[in-house]
N, C-alpha and C positions, 0 to 999 in steps of 0.2 A: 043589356047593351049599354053599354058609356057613353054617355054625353060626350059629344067632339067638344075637343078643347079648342078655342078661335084663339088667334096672334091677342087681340083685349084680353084676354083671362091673363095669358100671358103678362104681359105688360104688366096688368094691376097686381098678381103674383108677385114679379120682378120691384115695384115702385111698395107692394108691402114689403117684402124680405129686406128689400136697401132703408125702408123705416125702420123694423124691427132691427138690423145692423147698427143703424146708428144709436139708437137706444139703447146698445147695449144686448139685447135680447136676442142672444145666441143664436138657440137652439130653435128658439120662431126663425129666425133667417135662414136657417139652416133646411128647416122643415119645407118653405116656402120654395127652397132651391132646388132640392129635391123630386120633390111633387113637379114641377118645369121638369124637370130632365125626366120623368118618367112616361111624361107626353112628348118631350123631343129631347132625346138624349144628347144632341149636339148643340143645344140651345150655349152661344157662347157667352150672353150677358147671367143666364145658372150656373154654367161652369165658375166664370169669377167671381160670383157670389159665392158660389162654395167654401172658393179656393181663401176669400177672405175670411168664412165664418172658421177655415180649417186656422187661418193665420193668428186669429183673435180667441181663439184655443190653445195655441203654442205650438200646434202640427206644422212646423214650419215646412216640412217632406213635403204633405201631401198638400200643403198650402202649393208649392212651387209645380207640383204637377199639375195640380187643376186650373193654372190662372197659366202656364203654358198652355195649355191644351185652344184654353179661351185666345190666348196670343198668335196662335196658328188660328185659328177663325176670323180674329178681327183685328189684324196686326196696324189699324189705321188709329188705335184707340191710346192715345196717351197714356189714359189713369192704367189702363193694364199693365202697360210696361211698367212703370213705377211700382207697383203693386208686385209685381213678379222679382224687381230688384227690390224688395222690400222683403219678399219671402226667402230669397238666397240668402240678403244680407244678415235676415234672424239666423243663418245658419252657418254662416262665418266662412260663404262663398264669396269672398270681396270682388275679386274679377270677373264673375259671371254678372253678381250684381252691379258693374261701374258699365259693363255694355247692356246691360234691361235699362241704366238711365240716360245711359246716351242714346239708345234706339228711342227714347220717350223726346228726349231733348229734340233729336233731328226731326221730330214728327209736332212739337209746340216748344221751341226756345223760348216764350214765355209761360211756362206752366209751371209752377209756384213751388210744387208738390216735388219734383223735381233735383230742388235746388236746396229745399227742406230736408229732405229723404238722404240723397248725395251728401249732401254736407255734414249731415248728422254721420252718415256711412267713414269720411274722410278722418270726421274726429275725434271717433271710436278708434281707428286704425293707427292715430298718431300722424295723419298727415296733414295737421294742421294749415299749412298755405293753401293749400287745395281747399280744406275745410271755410276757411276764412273768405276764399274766393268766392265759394256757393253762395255764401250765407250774407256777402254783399250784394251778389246776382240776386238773392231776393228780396233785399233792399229796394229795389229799383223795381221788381216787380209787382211790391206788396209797401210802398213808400209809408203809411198809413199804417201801418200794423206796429205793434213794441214786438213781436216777437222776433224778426229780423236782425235788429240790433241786439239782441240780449243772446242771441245763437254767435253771432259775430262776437260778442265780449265773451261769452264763454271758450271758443274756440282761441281765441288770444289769448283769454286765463290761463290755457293749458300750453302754450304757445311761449308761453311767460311774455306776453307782449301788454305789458301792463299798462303802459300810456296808451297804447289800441284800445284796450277797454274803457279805458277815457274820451277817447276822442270818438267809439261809436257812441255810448252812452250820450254824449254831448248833440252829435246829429238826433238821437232819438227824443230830446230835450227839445231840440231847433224844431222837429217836425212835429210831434205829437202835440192832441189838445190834450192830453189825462195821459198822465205818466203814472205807471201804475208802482205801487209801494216796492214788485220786486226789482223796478230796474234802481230803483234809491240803494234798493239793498245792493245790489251790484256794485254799485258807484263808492260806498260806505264801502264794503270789502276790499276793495281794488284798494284805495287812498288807505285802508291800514295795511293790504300789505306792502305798501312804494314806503308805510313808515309814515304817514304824513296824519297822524293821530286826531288832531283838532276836527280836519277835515271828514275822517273815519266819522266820530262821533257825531259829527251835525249831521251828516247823509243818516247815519241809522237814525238817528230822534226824528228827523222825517218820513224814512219809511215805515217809524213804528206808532208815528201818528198816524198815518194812514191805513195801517194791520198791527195793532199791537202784540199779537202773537207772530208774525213773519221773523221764523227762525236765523236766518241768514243775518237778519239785521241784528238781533237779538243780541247772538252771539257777537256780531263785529264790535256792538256798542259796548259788549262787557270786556270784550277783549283787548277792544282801543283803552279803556280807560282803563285796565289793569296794566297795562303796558308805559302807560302814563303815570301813573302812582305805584311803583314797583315797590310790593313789601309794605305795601299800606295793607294793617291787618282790617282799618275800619273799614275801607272801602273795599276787602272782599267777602266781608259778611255781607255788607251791602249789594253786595249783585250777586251773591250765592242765595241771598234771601227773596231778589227781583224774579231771579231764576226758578227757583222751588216753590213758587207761588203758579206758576205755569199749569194750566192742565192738560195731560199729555192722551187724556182717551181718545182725542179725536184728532189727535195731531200727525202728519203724513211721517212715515218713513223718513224721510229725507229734512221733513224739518227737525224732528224730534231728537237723532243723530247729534245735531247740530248742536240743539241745548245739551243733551247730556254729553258733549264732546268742553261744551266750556264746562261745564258744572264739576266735573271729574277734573277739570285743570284747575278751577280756583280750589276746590278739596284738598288736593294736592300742596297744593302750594300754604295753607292752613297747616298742614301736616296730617289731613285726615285722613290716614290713609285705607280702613274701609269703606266709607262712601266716596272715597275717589274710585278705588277699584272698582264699586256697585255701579256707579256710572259709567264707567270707560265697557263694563260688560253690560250697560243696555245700550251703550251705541253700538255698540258691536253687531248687538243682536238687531236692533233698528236696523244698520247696513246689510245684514241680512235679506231685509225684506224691500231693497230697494228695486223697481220693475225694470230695472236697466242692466241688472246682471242676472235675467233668467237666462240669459244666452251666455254668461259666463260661466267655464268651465274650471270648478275648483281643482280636482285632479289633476286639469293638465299640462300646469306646469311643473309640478311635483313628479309627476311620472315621466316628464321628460328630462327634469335632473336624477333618477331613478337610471333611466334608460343610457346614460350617457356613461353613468357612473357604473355601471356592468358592462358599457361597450368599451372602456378607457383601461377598467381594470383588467382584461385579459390579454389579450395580445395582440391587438389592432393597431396600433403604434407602431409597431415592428413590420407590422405588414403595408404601410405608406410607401409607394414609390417614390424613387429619389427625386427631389427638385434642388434646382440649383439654389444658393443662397443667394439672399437680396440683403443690400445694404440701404444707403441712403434711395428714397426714392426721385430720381431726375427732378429739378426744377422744384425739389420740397426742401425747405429750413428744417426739415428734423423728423426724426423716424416718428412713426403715430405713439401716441400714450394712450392707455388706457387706466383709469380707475377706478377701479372695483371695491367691494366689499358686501358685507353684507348691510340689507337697509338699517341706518340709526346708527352707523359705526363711527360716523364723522366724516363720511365722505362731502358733505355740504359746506364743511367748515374748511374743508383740503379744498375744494374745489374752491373758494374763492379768497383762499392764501394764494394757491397760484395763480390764479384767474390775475392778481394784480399786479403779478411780475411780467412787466412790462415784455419780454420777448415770450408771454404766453399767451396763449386761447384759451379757453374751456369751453365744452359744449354739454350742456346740464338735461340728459334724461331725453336724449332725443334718440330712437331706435334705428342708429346704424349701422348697428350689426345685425340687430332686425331682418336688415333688408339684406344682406350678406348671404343672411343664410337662407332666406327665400328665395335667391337667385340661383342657389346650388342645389340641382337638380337630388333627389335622394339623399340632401341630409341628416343623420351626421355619417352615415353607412359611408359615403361617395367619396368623403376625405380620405380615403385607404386610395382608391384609382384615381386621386386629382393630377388632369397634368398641368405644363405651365402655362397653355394658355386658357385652362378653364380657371388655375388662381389668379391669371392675368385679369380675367374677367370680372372676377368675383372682386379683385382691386379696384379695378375701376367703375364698381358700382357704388364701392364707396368712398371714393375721395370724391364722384362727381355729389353724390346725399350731401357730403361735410361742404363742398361747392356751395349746392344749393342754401345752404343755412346759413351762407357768408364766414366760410372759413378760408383766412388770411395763409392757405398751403405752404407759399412760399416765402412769406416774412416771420411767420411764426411759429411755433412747437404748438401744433392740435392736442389739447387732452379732451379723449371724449370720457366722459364723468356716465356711468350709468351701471349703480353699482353692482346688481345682479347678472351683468355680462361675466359675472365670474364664472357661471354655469358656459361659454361656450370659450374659454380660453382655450379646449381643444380646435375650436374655428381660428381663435387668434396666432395659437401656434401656429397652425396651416398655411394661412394666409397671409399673415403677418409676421413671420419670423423672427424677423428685425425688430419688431415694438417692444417698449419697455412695461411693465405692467407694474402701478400702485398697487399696492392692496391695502387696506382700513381695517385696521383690526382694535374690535373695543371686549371688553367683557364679555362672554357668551350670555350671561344675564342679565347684562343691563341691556342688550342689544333684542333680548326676545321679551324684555318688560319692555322695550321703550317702542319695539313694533305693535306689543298686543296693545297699548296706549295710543299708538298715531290714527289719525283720523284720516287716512291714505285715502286717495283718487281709489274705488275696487277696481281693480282688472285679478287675470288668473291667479298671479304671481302673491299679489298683494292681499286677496280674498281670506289665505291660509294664515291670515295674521287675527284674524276676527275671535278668534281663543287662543288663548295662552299653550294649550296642547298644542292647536296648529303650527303657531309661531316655531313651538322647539324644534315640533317635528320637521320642519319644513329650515330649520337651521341646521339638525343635525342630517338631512341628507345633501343640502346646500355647502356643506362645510367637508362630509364624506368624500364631496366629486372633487373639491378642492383639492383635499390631501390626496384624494388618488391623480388627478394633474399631475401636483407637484410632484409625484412619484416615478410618473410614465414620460411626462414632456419637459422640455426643459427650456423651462421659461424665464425670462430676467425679468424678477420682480424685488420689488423693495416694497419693506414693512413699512407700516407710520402706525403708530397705536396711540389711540385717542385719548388715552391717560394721560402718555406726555406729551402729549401735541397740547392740550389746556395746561400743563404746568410748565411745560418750557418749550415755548415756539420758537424758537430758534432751534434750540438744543435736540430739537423733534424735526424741523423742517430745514435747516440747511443739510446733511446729509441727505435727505430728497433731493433738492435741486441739485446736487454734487451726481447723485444718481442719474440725474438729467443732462449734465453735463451743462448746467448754467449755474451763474453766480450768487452770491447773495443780494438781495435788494430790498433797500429798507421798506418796498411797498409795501412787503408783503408784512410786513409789522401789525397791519390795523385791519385786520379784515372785516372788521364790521362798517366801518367806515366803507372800503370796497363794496360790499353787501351794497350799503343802503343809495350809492353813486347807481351801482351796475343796476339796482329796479328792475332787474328781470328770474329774480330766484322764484322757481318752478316749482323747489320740494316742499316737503310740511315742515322741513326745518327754520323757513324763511324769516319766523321772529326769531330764532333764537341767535342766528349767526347776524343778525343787526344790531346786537348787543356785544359791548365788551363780550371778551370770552372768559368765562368764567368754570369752576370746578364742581359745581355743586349735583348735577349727571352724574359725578364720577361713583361708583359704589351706590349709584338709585337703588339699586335693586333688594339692599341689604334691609330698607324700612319695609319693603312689600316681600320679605322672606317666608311669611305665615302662606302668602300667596302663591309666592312659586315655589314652593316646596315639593310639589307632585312632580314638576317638570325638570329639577334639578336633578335627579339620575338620568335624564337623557342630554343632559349637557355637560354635565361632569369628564366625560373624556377629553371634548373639545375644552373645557378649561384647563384639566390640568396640561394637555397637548402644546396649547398658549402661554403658558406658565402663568394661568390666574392662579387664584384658589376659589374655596366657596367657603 
């Protein structure tokens, strides 16, 4: 006969497994939760432990079932909810997950966990103001803590809202008694990328007195002063040597990226170009192993430029019902722009030549077509039966996006800048008829040397850049959907190639605006000047388009030849296509 189990066995089961959880130790939590549910199988504080040992395993599935099941038992329980939208969100259910955090919210508006959870959710998805909001709400609820402030300047980093990152940084300054070395580095970051160099360098020498290994700072400190002394060969031995002194066996993912992401650009710039290479493929490999894209899906964005480019090339085109044609849109200065290309083509350097012609906008890498196409039920299948008032629809979800971002509709010409929207110019056609589309076109090789080298924000799109293989690969089906486009829809686009856009900007950029139907103006002469005014560039291009513009990019590819030698028969059609050569 068995011992009856009393509700205390219980408990102290439950109060070990939530120690052994917190410690880390799995599979004791696990065990502990189990043995509960074998005495009472609807015990709902075992079920949520389960559901979290299943979560803290990567079972995000069965995480989401076990810690519902507990949500239907004890639906008065805050941390559950949160925990439940925690388990959706690892699984890239964002709207199941955004009501587990509002049912949490309506049941504790001060629960920390919450606003943490949400906000972190908001700017993963790119919806940074949302994200920003949270992560001030728990400012207020968590006044005392640095981690508040530094969710907030990260969410503004991405946001490009560079002075935001200043100005929370500075509350966390006013409020905290020990400011801990990583918000310095934040602050050091921020002030090199607004340009503002002197300042760069003091912020890291302070956070690197306080961690002299803290990557973040590491890097800003060598990178403010190599930007500072341009082409001083003394002073980049001198931080190639600062750097390589480092030891990297017990250094995180994420910081370790960091050094060998400078260490590969001063090599470079030496002219070494094997230990630059060797560098640039251990950050690669470090990105890799960063715990924030086990949820990210390398595949699938490749398979849905895959998917598009078999749906486009047969005869789907022809089978669209008719819609009427749209012109100007009511009450807008100018039909939408779009510019595209492929990432490192030179669309950073186009986007803030125009950006400083006074009757334009630019909006740099914010997902408006994103939201476009998640508003269209089945797509890209559904643009065959769209009628007009489901593209009515689909319009008005995004002029109200470009709205919200503080776009000037009706005094100025919108270009939304976001270069891999090349892949849904079948969405653009559809909905947009009427829009004129840039395209950036640079070398096929310098364009997949200069991705496998950027030290990119990972998401899907961006992941496949982490080897030189992926880069090609992921250019040549990237460029395949292009030319099948161009083939099947008929789209007004204008070339700009980033050859002669650095050797003759005019001679390269008035025929654009003549494309545009606006004049010449001498703003657009000094874009780095623009650049370093506007203090909101977003990409990893940010130092370079602050600089004169210069040619020395042009033919990169040609010293690193020994290197991409393997990946040049898969770009070779797309060059000679372009009329490069190799």
């Amino acid at each position: 006969m068995q011992p009856r189990v009393t509700q205390e066995d219980i408990l102290r089961a439950l109060q070990l497994g939530g120690s052994h959880l917190a410690a880390g130790r799995v599979e004791h939590a696990g065990a502990a939760a189990v043995a509960i549910l074998k005495a009472e199988p609807k015990n709902p504080d075992a079920l949520h432990l389960l559901g979290l040992v299943a979560l803290a395993k990567g079972d995000a599935e069965n995480a989401e079932k076990l810690i519902a099941s507990a949500a239907a038992l004890m639906p008065r329980h805050v941390n559950v909810w949160v925990n439940l939208g925690n388990a959706q969100r690892d699984q890239g259910k964002v709207e199941e997950a955004l009501i587990s955090y509002r049912r949490a919210e309506a049941l504790n508006p001060a629960y920390a966990d919450i606003f943490l959870n949400r906000g972190q959710l908001y700017q993963e998805t790119s919806q940074y103001a949302e994200a920003i909001a949270d992560f001030e709400r728990l400012m207020e609820v968590s006044p005392d803590e640095p981690g508040p402030y530094m969710r907030a300047a990260s969410a503004a980093t991405d946001a490009g809202r560079f002075r935001d990152v200043l100005t929370y940084c500075q509350r966390a300054l006013d409020k905290l008694d020990e400011v801990p070395a990583q918000l310095k580095a934040i602050i050091a970051t921020t002030h090199e990328r607004i340009g503002e160099l002197d300042k760069a360098v003091e912020w890291s020498e302070l956070a690197l007195t306080d961690n002299p290994k803290n990557g973040a700072a590491l890097r800003t400190w060598s990178k403010a002063r190599r930007r500072q002394r341009k082409n001083d060969a003394e002073l980049l031995t001198e931080l190639r040597r600062r750097l390589e002194e480092i030891d990297f066996s017990n250094a995180s993912a994420s910081e370790a990226r960091l050094i060998y992401s400078e260490l590969a650009q001063l090599c470079d710039e030496q002219s070494d170009v094997e230990s630059a290479f060797g560098y640039f493929t251990k950050m690669n490999s470090r990105t890799k192993e960063l715990p924030e894209l086990k949820r990210v899906d390398q595949r699938k964005f490749i398979d849905e430029v895959n998917l598009l480019n078999d749906l486009f090339s047969g005869q789907f085109v022809e089978s669209w019902t008719a819609l009427p044609e749209i012109g100007l849109e009511p009450g807008h200065a100018a039909v939408p722009v779009f510019l595209v290309g492929f990432p490192r083509s030179g669309t950073t350097l186009l986007d803030q030549i125009l950006d400083a012609h006074p009757a334009v906008q630019v909006f740099e890498e914010l997902p408006f077509l994103g939201k476009v196409k998640k508003s269209i039920a089945g797509y890209p299948h559904s643009l065959a039966g769209m009628s007009e008032t489901e593209r009515a629809n689909a319009r008005k979800v995004y002029w109200d996006a470009l709205r919200k971002e503080g776009a000037d509709l009706e005094g100025k010409m919108i270009v939304d800048k976001m270069p891999l929207d090349l892949v849904h110019s079948g969405l653009i056609a559809r909905v947009f008829p009427e829009a004129k589309i840039i395209f950036a076109l640079r070398h096929p090789a310098d364009c997949v040397l200069s991705c496998f080298m950027q030290d990119f924000v990972p998401n899907a799109s961006m992941l496949n850049f982490l080897t030189l293989d992926g880069s090609a690969a992921l250019y040549d089906s990237v460029m395949n959907l292009w030319e099948t486009y161009r083939k099947t829809l008929s789209l007004n686009v204008h070339e700009v190639r980033y050859e002669n856009l650095v050797a003759d900007l005019r001679g390269e950029v008035e025929p654009a605006l003549n494309f545009l139907d606006l004049p010449w103006d001498s703003a657009v002469n000094d874009p780095a000047a623009h650049a370093l005014a506007r203090g909101t560039i977003r990409t990893p291009s940010y130092s370079q388009v602050t600089q004169p513009i210069y040619s020395s990019s042009t033919e990169r590819w040609r010293r690193y030849e020994a290197q991409m030698r393997p990946v040049l028969p898969v770009l070779q059609p797309h060059v000679e296509r372009f009329g490069y050569s190799l």
